[in-house]
N, C-alpha and C positions, 0 to 999 in steps of 0.2 A: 371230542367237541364239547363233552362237557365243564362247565364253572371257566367258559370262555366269558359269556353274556351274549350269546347268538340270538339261544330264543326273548330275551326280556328285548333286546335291540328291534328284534323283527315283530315283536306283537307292540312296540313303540310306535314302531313306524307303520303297522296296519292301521293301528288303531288312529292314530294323527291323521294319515290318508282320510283314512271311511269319516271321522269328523269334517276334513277340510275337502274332500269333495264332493259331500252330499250339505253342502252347506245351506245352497238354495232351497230345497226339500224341503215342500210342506210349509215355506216361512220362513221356521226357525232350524230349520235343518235337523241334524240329529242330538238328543240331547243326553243321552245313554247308550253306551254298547255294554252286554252281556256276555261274560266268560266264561263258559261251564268246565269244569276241571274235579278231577278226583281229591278229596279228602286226604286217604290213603299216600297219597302221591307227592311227598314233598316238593320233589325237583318243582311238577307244577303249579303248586303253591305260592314258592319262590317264586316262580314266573312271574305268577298273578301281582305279588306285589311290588316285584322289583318294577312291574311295568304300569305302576298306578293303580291298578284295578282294586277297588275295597270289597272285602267278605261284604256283601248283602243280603242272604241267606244259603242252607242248608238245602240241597233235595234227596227227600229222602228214597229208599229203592230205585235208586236210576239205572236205566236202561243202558247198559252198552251197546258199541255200537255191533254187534254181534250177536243182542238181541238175549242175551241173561241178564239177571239181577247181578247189579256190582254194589259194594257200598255204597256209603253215601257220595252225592256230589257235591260241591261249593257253586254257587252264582254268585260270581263278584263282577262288577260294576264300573265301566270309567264313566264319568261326566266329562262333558264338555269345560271346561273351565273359565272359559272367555268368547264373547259372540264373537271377534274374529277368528277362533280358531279352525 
């Protein structure tokens, strides 16, 4: 399944979703989603930006989810890009 484009397709299309139907939300709906992903980790990296997401920062000693120290993590970023989206 890899270097099909599965996962950039499917964090596409979450990410479009969680914009367009929390749109009413608070107003202006949502105006940022957060993507936490390994440094280390190119495949998710690629992910991140094949699917829009920009590096926004670095965290540093992140926690896996099994509860050690792993590298560091990346927090990149979509915006919303247009009020109807």
């Amino acid at each position: 399944m890899r270097d099909r484009g599965v996962a950039p397709r499917a964090l596409r299309a979450l990410t479009d979703w969680a914009f367009s139907a929390f749109a009413a939300f608070a107003g202006d709906g949502l105006t940022r989603l957060e993507l936490l992903h390994q440094v280390d980790n190119a495949a998710s990296c690629r992910v991140a930006q094949k699917s829009r997401y920009a590096l926004a920062s670095l965290l540093r000693r992140a926690i896996s989810t099994y509860g050690r120290a792993t590298s560091e993590a990346a927090a990149s970023e979509a915006t919303r890009t247009s009020p109807g989206r």
